[in-house]
C-alpha positions as CSV (number, residue, x, y, z in Angstrom):
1,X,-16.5,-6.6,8.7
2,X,-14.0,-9.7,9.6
3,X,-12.6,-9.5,6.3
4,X,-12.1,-5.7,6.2
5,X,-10.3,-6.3,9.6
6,X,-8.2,-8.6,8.5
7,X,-6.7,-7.0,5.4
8,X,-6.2,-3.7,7.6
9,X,-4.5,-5.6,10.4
10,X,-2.1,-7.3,8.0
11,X,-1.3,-4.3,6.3
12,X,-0.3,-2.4,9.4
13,X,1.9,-5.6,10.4
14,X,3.5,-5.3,7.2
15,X,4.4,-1.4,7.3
16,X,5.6,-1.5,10.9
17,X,7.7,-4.7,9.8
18,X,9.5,-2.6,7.1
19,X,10.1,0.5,9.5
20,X,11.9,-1.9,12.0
21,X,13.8,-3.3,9.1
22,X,15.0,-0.2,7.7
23,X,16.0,1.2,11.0
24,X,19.4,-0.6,10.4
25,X,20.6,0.7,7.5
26,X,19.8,4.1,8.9
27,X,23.2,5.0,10.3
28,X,23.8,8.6,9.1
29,X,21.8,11.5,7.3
30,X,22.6,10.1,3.9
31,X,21.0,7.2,4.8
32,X,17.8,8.3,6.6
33,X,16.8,11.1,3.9
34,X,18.3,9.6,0.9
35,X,18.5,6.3,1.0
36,X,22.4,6.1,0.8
37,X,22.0,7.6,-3.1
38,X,21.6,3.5,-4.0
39,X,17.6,2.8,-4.7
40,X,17.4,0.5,-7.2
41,X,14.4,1.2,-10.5
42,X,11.7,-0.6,-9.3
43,X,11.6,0.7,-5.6
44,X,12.3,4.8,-7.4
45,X,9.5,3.9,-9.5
46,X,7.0,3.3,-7.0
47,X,8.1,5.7,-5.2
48,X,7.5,8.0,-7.5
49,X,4.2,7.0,-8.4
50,X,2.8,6.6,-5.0
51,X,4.1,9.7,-3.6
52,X,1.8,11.1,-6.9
53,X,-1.3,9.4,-6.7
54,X,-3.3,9.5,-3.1
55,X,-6.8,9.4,-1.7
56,X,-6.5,13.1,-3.0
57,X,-6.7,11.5,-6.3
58,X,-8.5,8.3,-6.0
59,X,-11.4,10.1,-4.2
60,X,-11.1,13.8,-4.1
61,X,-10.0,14.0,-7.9
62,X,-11.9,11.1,-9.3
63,X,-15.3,12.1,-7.6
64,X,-14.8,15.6,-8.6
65,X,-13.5,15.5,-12.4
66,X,-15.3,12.4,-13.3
67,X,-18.3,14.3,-11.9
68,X,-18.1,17.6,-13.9
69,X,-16.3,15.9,-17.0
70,X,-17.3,12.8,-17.5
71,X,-15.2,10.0,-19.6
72,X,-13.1,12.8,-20.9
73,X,-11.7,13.2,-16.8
74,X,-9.3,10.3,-18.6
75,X,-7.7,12.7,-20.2
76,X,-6.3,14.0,-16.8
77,X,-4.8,10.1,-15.9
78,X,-3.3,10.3,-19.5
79,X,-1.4,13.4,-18.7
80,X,-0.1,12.6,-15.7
81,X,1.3,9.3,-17.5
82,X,3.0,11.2,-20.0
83,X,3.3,14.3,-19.0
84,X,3.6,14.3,-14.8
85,X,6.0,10.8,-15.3
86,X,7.3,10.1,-18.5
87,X,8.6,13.6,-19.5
88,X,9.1,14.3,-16.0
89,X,12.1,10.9,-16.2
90,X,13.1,12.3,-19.2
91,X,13.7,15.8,-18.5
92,X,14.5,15.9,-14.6
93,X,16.0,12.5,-13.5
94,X,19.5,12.2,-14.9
95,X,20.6,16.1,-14.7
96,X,18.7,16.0,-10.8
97,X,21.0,13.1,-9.7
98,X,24.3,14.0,-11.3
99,X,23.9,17.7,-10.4
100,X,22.3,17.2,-6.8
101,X,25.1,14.8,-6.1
102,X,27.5,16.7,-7.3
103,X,26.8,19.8,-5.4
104,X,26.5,17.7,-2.1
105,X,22.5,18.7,-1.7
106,X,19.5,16.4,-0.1
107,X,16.7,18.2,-0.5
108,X,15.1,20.9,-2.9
109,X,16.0,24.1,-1.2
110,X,19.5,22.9,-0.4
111,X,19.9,22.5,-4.4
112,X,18.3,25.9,-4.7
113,X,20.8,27.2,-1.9
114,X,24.1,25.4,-3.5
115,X,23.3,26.0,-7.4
116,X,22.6,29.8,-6.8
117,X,25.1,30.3,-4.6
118,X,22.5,31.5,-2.1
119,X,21.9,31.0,1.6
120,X,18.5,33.5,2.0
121,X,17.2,31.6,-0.9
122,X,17.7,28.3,1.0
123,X,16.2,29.5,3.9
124,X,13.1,31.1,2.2
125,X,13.2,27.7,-0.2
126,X,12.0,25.8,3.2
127,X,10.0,27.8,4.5
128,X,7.9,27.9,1.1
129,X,7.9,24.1,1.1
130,X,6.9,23.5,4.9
131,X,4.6,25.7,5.1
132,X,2.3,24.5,1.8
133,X,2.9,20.8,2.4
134,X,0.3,21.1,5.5
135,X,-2.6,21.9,3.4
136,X,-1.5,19.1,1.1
137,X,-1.1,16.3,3.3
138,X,-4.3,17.3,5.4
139,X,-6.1,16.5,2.1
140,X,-4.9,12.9,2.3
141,X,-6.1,12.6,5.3
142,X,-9.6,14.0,4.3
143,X,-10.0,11.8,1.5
144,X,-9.0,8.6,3.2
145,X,-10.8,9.3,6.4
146,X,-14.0,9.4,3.7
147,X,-13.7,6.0,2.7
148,X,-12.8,4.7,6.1
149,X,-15.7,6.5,7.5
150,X,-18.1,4.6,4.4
151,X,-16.4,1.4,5.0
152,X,-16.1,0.6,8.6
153,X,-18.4,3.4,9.8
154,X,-16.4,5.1,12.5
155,X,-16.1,8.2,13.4
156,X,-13.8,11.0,11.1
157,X,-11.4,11.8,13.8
158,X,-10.4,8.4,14.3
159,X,-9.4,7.6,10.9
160,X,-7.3,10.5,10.8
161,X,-5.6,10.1,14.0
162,X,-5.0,6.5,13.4
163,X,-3.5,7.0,10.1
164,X,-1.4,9.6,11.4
165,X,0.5,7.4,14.3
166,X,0.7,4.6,11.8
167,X,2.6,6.5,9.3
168,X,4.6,8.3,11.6
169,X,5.8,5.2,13.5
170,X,7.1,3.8,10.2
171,X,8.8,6.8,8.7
172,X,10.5,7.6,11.8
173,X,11.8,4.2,12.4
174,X,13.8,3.7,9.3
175,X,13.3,7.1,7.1
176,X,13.7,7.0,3.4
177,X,14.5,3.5,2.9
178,X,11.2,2.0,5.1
179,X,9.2,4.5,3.0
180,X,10.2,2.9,-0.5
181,X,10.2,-0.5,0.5
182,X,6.7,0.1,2.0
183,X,6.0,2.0,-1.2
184,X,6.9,-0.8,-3.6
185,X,4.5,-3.0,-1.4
186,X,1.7,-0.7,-1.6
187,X,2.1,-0.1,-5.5
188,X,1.4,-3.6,-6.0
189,X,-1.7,-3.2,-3.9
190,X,-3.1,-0.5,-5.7
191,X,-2.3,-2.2,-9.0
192,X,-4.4,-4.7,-8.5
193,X,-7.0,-3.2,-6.6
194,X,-7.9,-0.7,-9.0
195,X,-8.3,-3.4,-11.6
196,X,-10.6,-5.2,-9.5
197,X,-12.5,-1.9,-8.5
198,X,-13.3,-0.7,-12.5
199,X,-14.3,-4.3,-13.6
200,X,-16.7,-4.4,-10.4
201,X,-18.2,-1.2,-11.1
202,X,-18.6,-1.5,-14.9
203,X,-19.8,-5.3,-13.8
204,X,-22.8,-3.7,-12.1
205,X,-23.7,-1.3,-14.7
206,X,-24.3,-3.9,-17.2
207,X,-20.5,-3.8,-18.6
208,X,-19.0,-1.2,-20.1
209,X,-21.1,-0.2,-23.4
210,X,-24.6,-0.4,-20.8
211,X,-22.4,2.2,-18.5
212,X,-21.4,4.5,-21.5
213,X,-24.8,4.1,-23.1
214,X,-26.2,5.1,-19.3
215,X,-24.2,8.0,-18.7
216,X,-25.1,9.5,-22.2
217,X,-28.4,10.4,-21.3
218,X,-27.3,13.2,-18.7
219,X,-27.2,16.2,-20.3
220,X,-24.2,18.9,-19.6
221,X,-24.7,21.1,-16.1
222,X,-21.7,23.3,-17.7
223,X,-23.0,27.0,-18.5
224,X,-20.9,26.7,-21.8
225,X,-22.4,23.1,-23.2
226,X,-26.0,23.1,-20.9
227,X,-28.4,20.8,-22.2
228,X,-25.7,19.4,-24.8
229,X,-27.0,15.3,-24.5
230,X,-24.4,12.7,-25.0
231,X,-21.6,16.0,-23.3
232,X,-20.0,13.5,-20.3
233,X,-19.2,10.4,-22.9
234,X,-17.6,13.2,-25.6
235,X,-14.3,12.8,-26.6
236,X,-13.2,16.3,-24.5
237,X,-16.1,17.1,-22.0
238,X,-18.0,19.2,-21.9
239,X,-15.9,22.0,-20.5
240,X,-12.4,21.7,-22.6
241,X,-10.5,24.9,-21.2
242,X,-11.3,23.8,-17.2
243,X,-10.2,20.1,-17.9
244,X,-6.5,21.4,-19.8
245,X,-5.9,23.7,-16.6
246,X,-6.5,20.6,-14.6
247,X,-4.0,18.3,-16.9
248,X,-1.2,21.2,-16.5
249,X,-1.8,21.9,-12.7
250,X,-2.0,17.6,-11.8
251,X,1.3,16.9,-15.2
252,X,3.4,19.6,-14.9
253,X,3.0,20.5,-11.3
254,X,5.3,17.5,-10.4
255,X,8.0,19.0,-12.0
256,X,8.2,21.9,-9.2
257,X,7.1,19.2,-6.0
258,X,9.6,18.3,-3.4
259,X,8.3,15.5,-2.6
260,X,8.4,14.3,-6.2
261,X,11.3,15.4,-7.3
262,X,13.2,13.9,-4.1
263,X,13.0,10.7,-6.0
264,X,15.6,10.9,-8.4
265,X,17.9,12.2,-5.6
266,X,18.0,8.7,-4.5
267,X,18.2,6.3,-7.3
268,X,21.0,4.2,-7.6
269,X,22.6,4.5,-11.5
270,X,22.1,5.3,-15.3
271,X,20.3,1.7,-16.1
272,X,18.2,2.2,-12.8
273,X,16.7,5.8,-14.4
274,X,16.1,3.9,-17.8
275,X,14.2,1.0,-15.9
276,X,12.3,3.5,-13.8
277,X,10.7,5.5,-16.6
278,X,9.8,3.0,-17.8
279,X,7.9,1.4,-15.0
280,X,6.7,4.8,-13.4
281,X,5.0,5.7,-16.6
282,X,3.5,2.1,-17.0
283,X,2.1,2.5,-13.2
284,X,0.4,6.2,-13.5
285,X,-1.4,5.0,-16.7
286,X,-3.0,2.2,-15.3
287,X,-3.5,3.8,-11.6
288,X,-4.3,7.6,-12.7
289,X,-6.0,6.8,-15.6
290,X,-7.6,4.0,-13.8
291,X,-8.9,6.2,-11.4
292,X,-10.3,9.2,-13.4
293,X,-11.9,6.8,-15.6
294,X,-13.6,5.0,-13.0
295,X,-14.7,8.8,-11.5
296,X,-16.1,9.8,-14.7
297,X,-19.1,7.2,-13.9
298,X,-20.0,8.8,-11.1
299,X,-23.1,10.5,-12.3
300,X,-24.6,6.8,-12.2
301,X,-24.7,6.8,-8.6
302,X,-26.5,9.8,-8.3
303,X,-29.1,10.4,-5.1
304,X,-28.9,11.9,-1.5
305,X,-26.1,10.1,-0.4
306,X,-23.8,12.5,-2.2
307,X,-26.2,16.1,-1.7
308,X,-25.2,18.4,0.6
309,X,-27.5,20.4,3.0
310,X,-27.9,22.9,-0.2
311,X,-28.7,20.5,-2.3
312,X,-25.4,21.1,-4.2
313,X,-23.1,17.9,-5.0
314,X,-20.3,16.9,-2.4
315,X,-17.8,15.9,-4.8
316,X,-15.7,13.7,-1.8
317,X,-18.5,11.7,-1.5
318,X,-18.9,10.6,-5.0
319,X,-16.8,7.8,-5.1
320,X,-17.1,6.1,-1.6
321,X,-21.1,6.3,-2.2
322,X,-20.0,4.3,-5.9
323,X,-18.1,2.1,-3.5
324,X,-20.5,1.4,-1.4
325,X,-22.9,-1.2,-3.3
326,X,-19.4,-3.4,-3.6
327,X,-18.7,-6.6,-1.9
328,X,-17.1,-7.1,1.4
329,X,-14.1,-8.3,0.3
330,X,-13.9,-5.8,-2.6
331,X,-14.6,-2.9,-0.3
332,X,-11.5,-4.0,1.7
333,X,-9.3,-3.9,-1.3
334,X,-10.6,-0.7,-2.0
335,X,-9.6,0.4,1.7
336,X,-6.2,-1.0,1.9
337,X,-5.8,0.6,-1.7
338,X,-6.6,3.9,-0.8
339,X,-4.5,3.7,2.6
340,X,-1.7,2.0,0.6
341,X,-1.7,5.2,-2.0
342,X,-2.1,7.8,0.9
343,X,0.1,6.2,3.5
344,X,3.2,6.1,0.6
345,X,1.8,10.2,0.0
346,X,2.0,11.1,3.5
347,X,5.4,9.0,4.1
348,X,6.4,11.0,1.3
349,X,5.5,14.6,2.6
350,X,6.9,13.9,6.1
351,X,10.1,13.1,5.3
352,X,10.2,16.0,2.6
353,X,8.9,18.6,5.2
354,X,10.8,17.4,8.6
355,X,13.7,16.8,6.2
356,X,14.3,20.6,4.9
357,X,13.2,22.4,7.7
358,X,15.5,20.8,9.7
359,X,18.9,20.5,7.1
360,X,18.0,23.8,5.2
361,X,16.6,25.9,7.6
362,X,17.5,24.7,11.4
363,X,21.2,24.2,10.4
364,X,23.5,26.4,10.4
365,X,20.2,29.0,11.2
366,X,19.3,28.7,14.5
367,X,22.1,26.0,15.0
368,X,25.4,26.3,13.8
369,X,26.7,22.7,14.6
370,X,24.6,19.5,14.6
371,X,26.1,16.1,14.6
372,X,25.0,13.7,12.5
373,X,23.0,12.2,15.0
374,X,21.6,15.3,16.4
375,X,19.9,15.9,13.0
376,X,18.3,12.4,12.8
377,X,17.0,13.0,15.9
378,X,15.8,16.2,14.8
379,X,14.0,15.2,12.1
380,X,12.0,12.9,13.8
381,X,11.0,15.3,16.4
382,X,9.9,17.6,13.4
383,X,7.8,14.2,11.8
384,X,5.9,14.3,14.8
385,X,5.2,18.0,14.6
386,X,4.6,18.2,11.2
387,X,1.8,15.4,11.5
388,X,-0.3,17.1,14.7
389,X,-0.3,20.4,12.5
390,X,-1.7,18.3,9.4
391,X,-4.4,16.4,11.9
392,X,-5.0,19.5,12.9
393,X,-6.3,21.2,9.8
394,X,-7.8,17.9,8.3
395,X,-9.8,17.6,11.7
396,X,-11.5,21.3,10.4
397,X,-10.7,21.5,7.2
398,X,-11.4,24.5,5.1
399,X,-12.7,23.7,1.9
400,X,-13.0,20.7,0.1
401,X,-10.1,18.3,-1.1
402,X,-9.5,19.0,-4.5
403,X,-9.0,23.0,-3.3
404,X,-6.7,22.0,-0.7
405,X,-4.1,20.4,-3.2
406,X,-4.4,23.3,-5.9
407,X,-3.3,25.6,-3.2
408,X,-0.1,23.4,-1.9
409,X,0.5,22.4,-5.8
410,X,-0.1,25.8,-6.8
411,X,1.6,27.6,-4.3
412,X,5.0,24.7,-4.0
413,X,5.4,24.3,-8.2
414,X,4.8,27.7,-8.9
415,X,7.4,29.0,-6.7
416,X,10.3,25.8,-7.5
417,X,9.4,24.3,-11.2
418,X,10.6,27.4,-13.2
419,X,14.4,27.6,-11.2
420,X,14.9,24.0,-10.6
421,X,14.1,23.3,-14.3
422,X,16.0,26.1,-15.9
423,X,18.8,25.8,-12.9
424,X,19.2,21.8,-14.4
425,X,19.8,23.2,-18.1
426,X,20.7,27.3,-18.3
427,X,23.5,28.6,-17.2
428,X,22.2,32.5,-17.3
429,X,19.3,32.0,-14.5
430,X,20.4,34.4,-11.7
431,X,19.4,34.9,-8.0
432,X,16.6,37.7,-8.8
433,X,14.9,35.3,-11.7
434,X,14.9,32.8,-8.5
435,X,13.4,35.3,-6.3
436,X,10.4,36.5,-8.9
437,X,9.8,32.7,-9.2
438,X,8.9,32.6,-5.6
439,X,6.9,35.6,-5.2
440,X,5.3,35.0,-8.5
441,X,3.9,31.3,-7.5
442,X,3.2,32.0,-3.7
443,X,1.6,35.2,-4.5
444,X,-0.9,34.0,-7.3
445,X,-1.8,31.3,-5.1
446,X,-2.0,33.3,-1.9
447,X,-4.2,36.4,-3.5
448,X,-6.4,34.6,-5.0
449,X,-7.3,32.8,-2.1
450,X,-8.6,35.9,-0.8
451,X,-9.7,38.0,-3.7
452,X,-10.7,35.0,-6.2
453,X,-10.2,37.0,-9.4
454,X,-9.6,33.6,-11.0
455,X,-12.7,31.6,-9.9
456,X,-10.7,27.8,-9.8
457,X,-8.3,27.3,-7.3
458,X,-6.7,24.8,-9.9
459,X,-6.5,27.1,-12.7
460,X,-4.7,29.8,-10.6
461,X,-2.1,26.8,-9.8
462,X,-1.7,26.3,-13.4
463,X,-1.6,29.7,-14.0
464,X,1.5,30.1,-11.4
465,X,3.2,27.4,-12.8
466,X,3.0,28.5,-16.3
467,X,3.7,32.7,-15.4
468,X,7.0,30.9,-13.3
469,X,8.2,29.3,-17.2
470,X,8.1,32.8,-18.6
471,X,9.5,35.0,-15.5
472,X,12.7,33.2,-14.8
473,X,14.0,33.5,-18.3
474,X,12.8,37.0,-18.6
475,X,14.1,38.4,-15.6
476,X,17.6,36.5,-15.4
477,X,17.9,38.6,-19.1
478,X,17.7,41.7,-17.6
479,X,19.3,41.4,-14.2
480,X,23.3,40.7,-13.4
481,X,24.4,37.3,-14.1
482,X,25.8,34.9,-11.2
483,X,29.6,34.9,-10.8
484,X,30.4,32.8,-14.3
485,X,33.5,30.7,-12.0
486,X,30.8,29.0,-9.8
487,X,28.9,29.0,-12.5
488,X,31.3,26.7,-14.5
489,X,31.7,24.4,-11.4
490,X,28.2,23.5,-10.9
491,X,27.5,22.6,-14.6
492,X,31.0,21.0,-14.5
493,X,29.1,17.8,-13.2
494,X,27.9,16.8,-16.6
495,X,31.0,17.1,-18.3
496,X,33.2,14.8,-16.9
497,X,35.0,12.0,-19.0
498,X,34.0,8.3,-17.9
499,X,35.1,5.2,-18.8
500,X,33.1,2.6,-19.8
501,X,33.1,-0.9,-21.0
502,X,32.0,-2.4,-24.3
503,X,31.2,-5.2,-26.0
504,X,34.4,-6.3,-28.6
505,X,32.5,-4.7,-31.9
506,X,33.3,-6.0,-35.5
507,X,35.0,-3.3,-37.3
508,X,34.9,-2.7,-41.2
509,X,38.1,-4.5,-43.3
């Protein structure tokens, strides 16, 4: 217990540290939402892939996929590598910081508001995003409060409260900048845990082959492959179809987050978006696919620990009960590992949340003026609300953690992914294709909540996300195009002449 103390203590020393740090480079807006526009690669890149991976993933996702998939629940790490960071770099990062800049916006709804010439879309923009981060971030605190609760065996309540004052101490202190220096810090912590976690686990199963060989003998529980021996160590699963809906809704869906795409808002130049792809893809495919790798040995540690009342399996308790036979000193990385991967989450949907509720929806709304000041102080008023609405629901929450996120995903990248992805590249998307985006992802996501007519939660996020691709292009065909002059002046951004220098090259005699 000493030990487990001990790393916890000088990881909150360490994060408060950073916050009072920050706090003096936080002069203005710019500064306190974006970072001044001048994060270098490696702190982006962290970022990035801490804002992505939390205890949603390490112990919501892990314990649930690697439970109903197996080894194949790798394929899910894999995709968010490539898909959810590489392609992600590729696709989004240059256009989002030379348009966002360009038209002046900070946060998602702003660009939405600015690039479609639209103030209701700004205003409904925020409202989407606040309102579907809540469900989201009280899944962080549900999956972290799990392992605190196996680890140091207090009481649920007091994990989540406790995490919620520590981040929100932090993030109001010095905003952005305290959040990616504390992010960097807690990437190399979940680095290396994870590393030591996998070799531990595999370690007690006799190594690797002895695990595989092990979790062979289980025969598929999946009404397609049941009774199919050998199904969870198979190169796709036993249930192909379920596992691709869950790659598209945890890859693609950070196309269409906030919180995700926020990132490339911030960083600092052309080299630093090279470096970070670079090092954000490096980073998911050793933490994501770490971590659903790790999950799909779960069925190993079968036994009452992980039943429910029903005798059905509680899939958030999967991988703290595969946790629990570690060392003291192991179990604390573990802990400070998960808390380092939620904390950077939760930093991240804070800021994002308080952020556009006050600059797209309070301003210029319900306040016409607000100093620059005035809207700092704002938005740390709104951190505070915005965390005692999340405690709230994760104190009673409704369904289980891996539910929770496909509803915010679903509902927040079903709604955005389709108009700030076409609104980077196509000239021709209009206002209504915008609109049908947003009613398309919220309503999938919202209806099927109540009359289930497609049975996963995640699928119906994938399913938003991918109906969003096809409704924007369609619709801005057939409806009237945006007034081509302001057209030309946003996508003006990416065709300016620059200068640079070169190298003195050897030309041909």
């Amino acid at each position: 217990m000493l030990v487990k103390v001990v790393f916890l203590v000088l990881f909150f020393t360490i994060m408060i540290a950073v916050g009072i740090y920050a706090r003096k480079h936080t002069t203005s807006v710019g500064d306190f939402v974006l970072g001044g526009r001048s994060v270098g690669p490696w702190l982006t890149a962290f970022a990035y892939g801490t804002t992505y991976f939390s205890a949603v993933v390490f112990v919501g996702y892990a314990g649930q996929f690697g439970w109903k998939y197996g080894l194949s629940a790798t394929w899910i790490g894999i995709g968010n590598a490539f898909i959810g960071s590489l392609l992600a770099w590729v696709v989004l990062g240059r256009r989002t910081r030379v348009m966002t800049h360009h038209l002046k916006s900070t946060t998602m709804p702003d660009f939405f508001g600015s690039r479609y010439d639209s103030k209701s879309l700004r205003v409904v923009a925020s409202a989407i995003a606040f309102i579907f981060l809540v469900p989201y971030t009280a899944s962080v605190y549900n999956g972290l409060s799990r392992l605190f609760g196996m680890a140091f065996d207090v009481p649920y309540w007091v994990c989540v409260l406790a995490m919620a004052i520590l981040t929100g101490i932090y993030v109001i202190l010095g905003g952005y900048m305290a959040t990616a220096i504390n992010d960097f810090i807690q990437g190399i912590i979940m680095l290396g845990g994870i590393v030591a976690v996998i070799a531990s686990v595999l370690n007690n199963n006799g190594g690797f082959l002895a695990a595989v060989k092990s979790l062979a003998q289980f025969e598929s529980e999946i009404a397609v492959t049941q009774g199919q021996p050998g199904a969870y160590t198979s190169f796709f699963g036993p249930d192909p179809i379920n596992l691709l809906g869950v790659v598209i809704l945890t890859s693609l869906g950070t196309w269409g987050l906030p919180q995700m795409v926020h990132k490339f808002y911030t960083i600092k130049n052309e080299k630093s978006i090279k470096s970070g792809t670079i090092i954000s893809t490096v980073f998911a495919i050793i933490i994501s696919g770490g971590c659903y790798f790790l999950g799909g040995f779960g069925r190993l540690y079968n036994g009452d620990a992980i039943l429910k009342a029903d005798g059905s399996v509680a899939y958030d308790a999967v991988v703290p009960h595969m946790l629990s036979s570690l060392s003291d000193v192991l179990i604390g990385i573990v802990v400070v590992l998960v808390l380092s991967a939620s904390m950077s989450t939760l930093a991240s949907l804070v800021m994002t949340s308080s952020s556009t509720l006050t600059l797209d929806f309070i301003k210029g709304n319900l306040i016409k003026t607000m100093s620059e000041k005035k809207q700092i102080l704002t938005m740390r008023i709104l951190i505070v609300c915005f965390i005692v609405l999340s405690v709230a629901i994760a104190l009673d929450p409704p369904t289980f953690i891996a539910q929770l996120m496909g509803i915010s995903w679903g509902a927040l990248a079903g709604s955005f992914l389709a108009p700030f992805l076409y609104g980077l590249y196509w000239k021709r998307v209009t206002k209504a294709a915008v609109w049908a985006s947003f009613a398309t992802g919220v309503g999938i996501t919202v209806s099927n909540l109540f009359l289930k007519y497609i049975a996963s939660p995640i699928n119906a996020g994938a399913i938003a996300m991918v109906a969003g691709l096809v409704v924007v292009p369609v619709v801005s065909l057939i409806t009237p195009k945006l007034d081509q002059s302001k057209v030309q002046e946003v996508f003006h951004c990416y065709d300016e002449t620059v200068t640079v220098h070169t190298k003195k090259s050897i030309e041909e005699a």
